[in-house]
C-alpha positions as CSV (number, residue, x, y, z in Angstrom):
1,X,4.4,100.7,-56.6
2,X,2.9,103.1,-58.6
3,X,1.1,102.4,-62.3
4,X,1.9,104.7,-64.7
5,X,0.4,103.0,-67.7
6,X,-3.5,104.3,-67.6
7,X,-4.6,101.0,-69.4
8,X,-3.1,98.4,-67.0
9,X,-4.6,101.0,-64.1
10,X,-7.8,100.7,-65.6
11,X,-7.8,97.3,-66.0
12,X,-6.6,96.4,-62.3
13,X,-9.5,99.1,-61.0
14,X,-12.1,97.4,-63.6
15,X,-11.3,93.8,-61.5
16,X,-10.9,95.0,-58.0
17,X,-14.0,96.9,-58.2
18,X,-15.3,93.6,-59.2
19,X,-14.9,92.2,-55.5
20,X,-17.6,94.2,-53.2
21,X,-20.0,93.4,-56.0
22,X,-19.0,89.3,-56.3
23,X,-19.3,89.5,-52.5
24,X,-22.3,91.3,-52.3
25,X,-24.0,89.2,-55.1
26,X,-22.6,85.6,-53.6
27,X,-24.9,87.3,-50.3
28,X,-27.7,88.2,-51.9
29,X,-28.1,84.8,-53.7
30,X,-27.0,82.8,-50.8
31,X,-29.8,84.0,-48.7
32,X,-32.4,83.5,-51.5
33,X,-32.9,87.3,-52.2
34,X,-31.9,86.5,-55.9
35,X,-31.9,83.4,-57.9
36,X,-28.9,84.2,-60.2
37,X,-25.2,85.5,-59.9
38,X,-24.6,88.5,-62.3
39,X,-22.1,86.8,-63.8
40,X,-25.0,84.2,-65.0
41,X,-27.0,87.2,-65.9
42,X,-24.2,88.2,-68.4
43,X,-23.6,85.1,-69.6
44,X,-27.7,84.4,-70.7
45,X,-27.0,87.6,-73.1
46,X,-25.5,85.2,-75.1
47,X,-26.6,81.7,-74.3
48,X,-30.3,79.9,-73.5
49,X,-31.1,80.3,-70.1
50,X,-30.1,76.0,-69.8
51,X,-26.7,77.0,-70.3
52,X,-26.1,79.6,-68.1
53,X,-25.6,77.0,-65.1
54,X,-23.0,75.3,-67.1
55,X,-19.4,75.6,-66.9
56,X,-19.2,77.1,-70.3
57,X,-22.1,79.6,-69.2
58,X,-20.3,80.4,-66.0
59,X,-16.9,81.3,-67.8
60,X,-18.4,83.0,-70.5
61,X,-20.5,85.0,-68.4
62,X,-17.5,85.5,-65.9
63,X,-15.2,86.9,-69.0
64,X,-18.5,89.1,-69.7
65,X,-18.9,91.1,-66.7
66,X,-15.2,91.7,-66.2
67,X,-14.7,92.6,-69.8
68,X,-17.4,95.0,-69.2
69,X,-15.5,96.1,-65.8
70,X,-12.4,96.0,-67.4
71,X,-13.4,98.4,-70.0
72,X,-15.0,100.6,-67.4
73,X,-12.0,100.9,-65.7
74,X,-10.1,101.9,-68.1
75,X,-12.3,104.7,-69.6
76,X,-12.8,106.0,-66.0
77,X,-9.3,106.4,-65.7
78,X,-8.2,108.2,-69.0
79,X,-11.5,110.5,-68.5
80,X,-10.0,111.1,-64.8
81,X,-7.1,111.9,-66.3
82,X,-8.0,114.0,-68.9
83,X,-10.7,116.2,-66.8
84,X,-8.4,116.2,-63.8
85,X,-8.7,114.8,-60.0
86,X,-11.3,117.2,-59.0
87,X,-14.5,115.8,-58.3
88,X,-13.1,111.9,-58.8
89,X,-15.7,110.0,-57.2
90,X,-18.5,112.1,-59.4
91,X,-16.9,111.7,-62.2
92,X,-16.8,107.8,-61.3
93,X,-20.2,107.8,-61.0
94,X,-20.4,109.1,-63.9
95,X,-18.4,106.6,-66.2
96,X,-20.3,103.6,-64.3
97,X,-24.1,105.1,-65.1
């Protein structure tokens, strides 16, 4: 199957880049490295730091960060296609900075 349409490409890149960092962060916090999820850290942009443990903080935070991926995603892709394939993962990198 094959995604033509750059928007819906973007967005499914934008939420499966998502996992590796959700897996790496559930890590990091499990072994006590860090004290938050990002997820939380996105949601205390926009609520007190009481209510980012919440279930409202959680989803808001959660819709946040992949929002944020989301958007990524799709603006890597149109660039990618605009600029070309050559160079794809700098270009990436790129976007993401």
């Amino acid at each position: 199957m094959k995604i033509s349409d750059g928007t819906a490409l973007g967005a499914i890149a934008g939420i499966v880049a998502t996992i590796p960092q959700l897996i790496f962060d559930f890590i990091l916090v499990q072994v006590g490295f860090s004290k938050y999820y990002a997820f939380q850290i996105s949601g205390a942009v926009y609520l007190l730091k009481k209510s980012t443990d919440d279930l409202s903080g959680l989803l808001l935070g959660g819709i946040v960060w992949e929002s944020t991926a989301i958007l990524l995603g799709v603006v890597t892709v149109f660039y990618i296609r605009y600029t070309g394939v050559e160079f794809w993962w700098l270009k990436g990198l790129i976007v993401s900075i």
